[in-house]
C-alpha positions as CSV (number, residue, x, y, z in Angstrom):
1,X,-11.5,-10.2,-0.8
2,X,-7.9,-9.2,-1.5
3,X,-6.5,-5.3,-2.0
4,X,-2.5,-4.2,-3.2
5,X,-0.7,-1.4,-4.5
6,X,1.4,-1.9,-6.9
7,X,4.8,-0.2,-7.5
8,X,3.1,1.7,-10.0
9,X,0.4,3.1,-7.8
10,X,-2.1,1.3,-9.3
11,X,-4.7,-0.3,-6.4
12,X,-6.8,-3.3,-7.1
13,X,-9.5,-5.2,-5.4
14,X,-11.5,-8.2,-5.5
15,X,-14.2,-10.3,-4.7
16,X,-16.3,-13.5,-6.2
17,X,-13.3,-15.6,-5.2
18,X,-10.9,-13.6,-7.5
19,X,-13.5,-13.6,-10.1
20,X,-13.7,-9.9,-10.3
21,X,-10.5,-7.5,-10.0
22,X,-11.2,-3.7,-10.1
23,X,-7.6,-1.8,-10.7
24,X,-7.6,1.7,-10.5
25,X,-5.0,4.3,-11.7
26,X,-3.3,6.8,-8.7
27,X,-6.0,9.6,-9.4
28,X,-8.9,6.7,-8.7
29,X,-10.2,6.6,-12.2
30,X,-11.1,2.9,-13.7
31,X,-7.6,1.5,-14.8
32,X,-9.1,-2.0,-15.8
33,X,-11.6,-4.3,-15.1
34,X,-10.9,-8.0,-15.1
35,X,-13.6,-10.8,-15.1
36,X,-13.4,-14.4,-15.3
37,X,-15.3,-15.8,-17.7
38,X,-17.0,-17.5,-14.7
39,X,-18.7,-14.8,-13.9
40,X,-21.2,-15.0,-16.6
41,X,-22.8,-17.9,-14.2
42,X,-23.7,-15.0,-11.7
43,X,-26.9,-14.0,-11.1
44,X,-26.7,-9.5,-12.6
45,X,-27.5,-9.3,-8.2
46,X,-24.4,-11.2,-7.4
47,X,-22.5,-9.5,-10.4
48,X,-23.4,-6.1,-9.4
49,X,-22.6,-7.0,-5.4
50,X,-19.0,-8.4,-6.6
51,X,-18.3,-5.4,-8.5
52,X,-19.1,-3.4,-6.0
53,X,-17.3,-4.8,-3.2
54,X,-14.4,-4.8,-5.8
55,X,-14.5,-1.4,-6.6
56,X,-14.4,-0.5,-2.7
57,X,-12.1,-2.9,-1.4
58,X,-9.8,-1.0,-4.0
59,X,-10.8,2.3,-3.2
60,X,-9.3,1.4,0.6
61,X,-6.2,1.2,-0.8
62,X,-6.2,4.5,-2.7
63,X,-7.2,6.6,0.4
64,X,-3.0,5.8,1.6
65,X,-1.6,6.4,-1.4
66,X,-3.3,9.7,-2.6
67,X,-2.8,10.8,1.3
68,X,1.3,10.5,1.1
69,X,0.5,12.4,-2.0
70,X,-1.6,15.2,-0.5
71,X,1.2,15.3,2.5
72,X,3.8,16.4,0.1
73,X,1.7,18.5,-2.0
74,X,1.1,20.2,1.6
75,X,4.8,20.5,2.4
76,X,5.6,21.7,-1.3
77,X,3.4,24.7,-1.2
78,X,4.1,25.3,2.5
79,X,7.5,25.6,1.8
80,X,6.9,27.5,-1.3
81,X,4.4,30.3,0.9
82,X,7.4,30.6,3.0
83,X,9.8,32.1,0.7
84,X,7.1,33.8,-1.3
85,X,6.2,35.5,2.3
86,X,9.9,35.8,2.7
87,X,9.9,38.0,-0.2
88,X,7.2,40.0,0.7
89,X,8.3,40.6,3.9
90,X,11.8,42.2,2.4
91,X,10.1,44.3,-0.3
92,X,7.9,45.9,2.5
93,X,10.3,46.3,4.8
94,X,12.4,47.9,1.8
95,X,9.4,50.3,1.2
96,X,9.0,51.4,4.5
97,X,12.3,52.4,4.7
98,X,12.4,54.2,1.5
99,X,9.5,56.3,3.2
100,X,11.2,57.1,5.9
101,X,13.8,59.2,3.9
């Protein structure tokens, strides 16, 4: 069983000896699906179990990428509350003082 990432965020797994490969696109939906013609030799139990384990040893190496992801989607809108917070903060204090006078 093998995972990577790719530069293009694409993860993949396998299992059944490299017979299976499972790639999946950033978001986690199906990318591809490779199979080795050897795999029609499988019994549909030790197909389904490859697959599986395929599918999951790439899913491991989605959790990392789509967390660096979420981290800066975090910081963005952080950083994009702050100034919009900013701006409130001025036009109340600029209201208050209008009711002052």
């Amino acid at each position: 069983m093998e995972a990577a990432v790719d530069t293009n965020y694409i993860v993949s797994g396998e299992a059944a000896g490299g017979w299976i490969r499972v790639e999946l696109a950033s978001d986690g939906r199906l990318w591809d699906l490779i199979l080795d013609p050897r795999v029609t030799a499988m019994t549909a139990q030790d197909l389904r179990s490859g697959l599986v384990e395929a599918f999951l040893d790439a899913q491991e190496c989605l959790a990392p990428a789509t967390g660096e992801a979420f981290a800066q989607q975090v910081a963005d809108a952080s950083e994009a509350a702050e100034r919009r917070f900013a701006e409130i903060s001025t036009a109340l204090y600029d209201i208050s003082r209008r009711a002052v006078r």
